[in-house]
N, C-alpha and C positions, 0 to 999 in steps of 0.2 A: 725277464718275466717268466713264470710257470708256464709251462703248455696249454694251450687252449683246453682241451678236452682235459684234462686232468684237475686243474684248478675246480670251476664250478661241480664236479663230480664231490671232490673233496667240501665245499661247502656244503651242497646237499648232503652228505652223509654227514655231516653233524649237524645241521639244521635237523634233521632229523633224530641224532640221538639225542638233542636236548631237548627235541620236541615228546619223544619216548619215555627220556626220563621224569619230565615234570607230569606227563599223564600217568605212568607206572604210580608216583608218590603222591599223587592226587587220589588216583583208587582206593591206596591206600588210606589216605583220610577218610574218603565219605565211609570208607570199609568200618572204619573208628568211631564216625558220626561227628568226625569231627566239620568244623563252619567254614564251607569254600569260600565264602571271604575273606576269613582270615588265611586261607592257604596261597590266596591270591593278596594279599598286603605283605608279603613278602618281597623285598626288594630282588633279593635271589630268583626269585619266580619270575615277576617281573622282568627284567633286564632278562632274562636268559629266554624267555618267550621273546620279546623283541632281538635280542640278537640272533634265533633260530629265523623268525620272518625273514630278517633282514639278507642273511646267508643265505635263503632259499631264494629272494627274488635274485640276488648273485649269482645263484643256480639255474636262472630259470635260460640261459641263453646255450643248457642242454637242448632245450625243446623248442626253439625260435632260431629261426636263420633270419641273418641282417642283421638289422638293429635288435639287440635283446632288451628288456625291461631288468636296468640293473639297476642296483640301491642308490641314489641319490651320493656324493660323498659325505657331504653333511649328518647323514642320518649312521652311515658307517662311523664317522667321526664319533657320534652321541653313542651309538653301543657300546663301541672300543671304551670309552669313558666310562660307563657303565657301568662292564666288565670288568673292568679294571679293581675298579671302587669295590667288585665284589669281592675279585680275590685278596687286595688287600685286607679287608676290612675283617675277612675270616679267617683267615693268616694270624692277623694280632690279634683280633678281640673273641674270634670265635673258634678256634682249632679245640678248645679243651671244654668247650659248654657242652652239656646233655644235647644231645643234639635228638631225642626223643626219639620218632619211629623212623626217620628219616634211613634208607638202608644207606650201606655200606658205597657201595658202586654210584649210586645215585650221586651220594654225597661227594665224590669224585668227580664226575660230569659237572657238577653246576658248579661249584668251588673251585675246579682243579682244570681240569682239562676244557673247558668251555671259556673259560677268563684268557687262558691261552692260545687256544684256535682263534680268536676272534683281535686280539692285538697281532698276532704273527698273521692272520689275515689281512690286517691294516700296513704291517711293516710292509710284506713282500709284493702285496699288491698297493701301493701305495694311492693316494686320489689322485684322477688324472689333472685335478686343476688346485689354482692355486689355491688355499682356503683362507680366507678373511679371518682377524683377529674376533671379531664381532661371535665368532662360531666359538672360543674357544670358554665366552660368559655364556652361549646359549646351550653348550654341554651341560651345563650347573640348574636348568631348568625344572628337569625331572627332579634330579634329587630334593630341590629346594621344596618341590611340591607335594614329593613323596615326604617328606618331611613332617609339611605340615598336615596330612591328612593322618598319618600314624600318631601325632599329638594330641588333635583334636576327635579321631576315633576311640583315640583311646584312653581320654578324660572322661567320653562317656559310655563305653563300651567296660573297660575296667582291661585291657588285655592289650600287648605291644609287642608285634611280633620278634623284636632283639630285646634283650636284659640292659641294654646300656641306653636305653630309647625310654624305658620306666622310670619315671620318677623317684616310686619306693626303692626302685634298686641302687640308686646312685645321688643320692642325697638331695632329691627335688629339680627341680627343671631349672636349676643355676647347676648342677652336676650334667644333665642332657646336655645344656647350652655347650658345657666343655667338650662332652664328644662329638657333638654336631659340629661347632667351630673344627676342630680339629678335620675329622670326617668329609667337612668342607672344602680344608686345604688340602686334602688330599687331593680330592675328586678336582679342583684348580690347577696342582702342578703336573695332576695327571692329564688334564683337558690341554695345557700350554705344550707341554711332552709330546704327547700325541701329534698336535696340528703342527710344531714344530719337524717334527720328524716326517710327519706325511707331507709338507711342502718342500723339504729338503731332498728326500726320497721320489718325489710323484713330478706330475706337471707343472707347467707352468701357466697352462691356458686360464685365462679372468674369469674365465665360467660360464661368458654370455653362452655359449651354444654348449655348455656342458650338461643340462635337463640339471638343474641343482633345483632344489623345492626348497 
């Protein structure tokens, strides 16, 4: 395992830049006039706001002696997933779109280097306990719901914040249905991946006294 002192230092410092970056390109929007809700239905935003929490309570056993207040593994399991899904997802379907005001360096942090710290956070510290199969369907929770809310915001809002998530863009909602299935198994073989690797890699304790939520 990483050094004590040097591991949670390293999580805080990107907790932190992805907390920097997603407020920098926020500014930027209201700068625009553009609708913080839609800057917040971003899956990108999303996930990368919960994997910066998740890496800072990781962090927080800089400032606590004893027992620290660290991320549940379950909930590390769900970012990694997450993140995952992001950088694939912008990899294939989004490297070449307008990507509008979004700057340069930002766009690196949330797609790039964030998707990255946060699985090689999962590899090298892997969970100390065993993880249940049961976690590997309840990774697929968010997305499934983030899902439905960008469908149904945006039947009656008229706006979606990916081109492949439109209806007009992709030949009506039996075109979405294909990227969503698809999008699905991703975020599936990425969830099985993951909890495979971190029980192979991590503990073996059942979890009673592991604080799992």
């Amino acid at each position: 395992m990483t050094a004590r002192p040097l591991w949670p230092a390293l999580r805080l410092g990107f907790g932190l830049l992805a907390l920097t970056a997603i407020g920098r390109q926020l500014a930027i929007q209201i700068e625009l006039g553009s609708s913080v809700l839609n800057f917040f239905s971003y899956f990108t935003n999303l996930s990368n706001l919960f994997a910066a929490v998740v890496l800072m309570f990781g962090a927080s056993r800089l400032f606590t002696s004893g027992t620290a207040m660290e991320p549940s593994d379950r909930l590390r399991a769900v970012s990694a997933v997450n993140m995952t899904v992001v950088g694939i997802v912008f990899a294939i379907l989004l490297r070449n779109v307008d990507l509008g005001s979004l700057l340069p360096w930002i766009n690196s942090v949330l797609h790039y280097i964030m998707p990255c710290v946060i699985v090689l956070d999962w590899l090298l510290q892997p969970p100390r306990i065993k993880l249940d199969r049961k976690l590997i369907l309840q990774c697929l929770i968010f997305p499934a719901i983030y899902l439905a809310y960008v469908l149904v915001r945006g039947s009656h809002a008229g706006w979606y914040p990916y081109p492949f998530l439109n209806p007009s863009n992709v030949g009506g909602y039996s075109g979405v249905a294909i990227y969503a299935v698809g999008i699905g198994a991703a975020s599936l073989v990425a969830s099985w991946s993951l909890v495979a690797l971190g029980n192979k890699l991590g503990g073996r304790d059942t979890g009673r006294n592991a604080g799992i939520v």
